[in-house]
N, C-alpha and C positions, 0 to 999 in steps of 0.2 A: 572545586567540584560544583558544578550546577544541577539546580532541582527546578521542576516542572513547575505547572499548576495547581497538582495534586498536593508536593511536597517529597515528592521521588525524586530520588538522586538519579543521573544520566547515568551512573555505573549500576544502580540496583539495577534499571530498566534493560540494559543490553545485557544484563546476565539470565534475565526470563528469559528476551528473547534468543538466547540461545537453545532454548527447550519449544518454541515454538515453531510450527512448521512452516519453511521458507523455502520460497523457488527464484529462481534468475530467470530473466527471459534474454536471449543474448541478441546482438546483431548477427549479420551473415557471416561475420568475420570470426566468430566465438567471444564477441566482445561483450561482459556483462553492460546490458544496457540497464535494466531494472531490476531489480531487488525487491520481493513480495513477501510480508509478512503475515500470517494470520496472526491478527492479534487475541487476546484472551475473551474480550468482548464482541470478536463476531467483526468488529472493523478489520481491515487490512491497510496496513502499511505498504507505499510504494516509493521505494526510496530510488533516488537516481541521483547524475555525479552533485547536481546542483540544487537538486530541492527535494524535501518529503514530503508526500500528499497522503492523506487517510481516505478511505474510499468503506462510506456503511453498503456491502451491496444488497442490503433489501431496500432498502431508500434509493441509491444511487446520487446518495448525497454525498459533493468532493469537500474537502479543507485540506487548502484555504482555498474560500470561493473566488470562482474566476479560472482554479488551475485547470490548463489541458493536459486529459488524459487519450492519449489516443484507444480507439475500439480496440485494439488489439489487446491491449492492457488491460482495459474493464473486460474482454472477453476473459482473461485467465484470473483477474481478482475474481469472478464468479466460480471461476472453475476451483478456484484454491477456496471459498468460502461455499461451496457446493451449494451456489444458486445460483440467478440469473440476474445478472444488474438491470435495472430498467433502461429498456433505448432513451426515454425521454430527459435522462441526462449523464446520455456521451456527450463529451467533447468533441469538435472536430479536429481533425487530425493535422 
């Protein structure tokens, strides 16, 4: 079993987040493309098939820096954290 940075085991964390509220954004095909998390702190998780990105969206600060999130995505992390991620740091698409 692996633990974080904190010291949280990866099974305690996926058992919160089954009480947290999560949305899919799929492709045209019905195909889960991403996977969105509100997490406890106001961050959201954006899981997809190859990497997880954290998104603060009152900052519009990403981790790990560098990742591209397309607009489409920060548009609905705000919508799932009921604010408005800053333009000044989308990704391009």
């Amino acid at each position: 079993m692996s633990t974080n940075a904190t010291g949280e085991t990866a099974d305690a964390m996926s058992d919160i987040e089954k009480y947290l509220t999560t949305t899919e954004l799929l492709d045209c095909q019905g195909r889960v493309q991403h996977t969105l998390t509100l997490m406890i702190d106001g961050r959201v998780k954006i899981r997809r098939a190859s990497s997880t990105i954290i998104v603060e969206p009152s900052t519009g600060h990403i981790e790990p820096a560098g990742s591209i999130v397309p607009d489409h995505v920060l548009h609905a992390v705000g919508e799932l954290a009921g604010q408005r991620v800053p333009a000044l740091h989308r990704r391009p698409t």
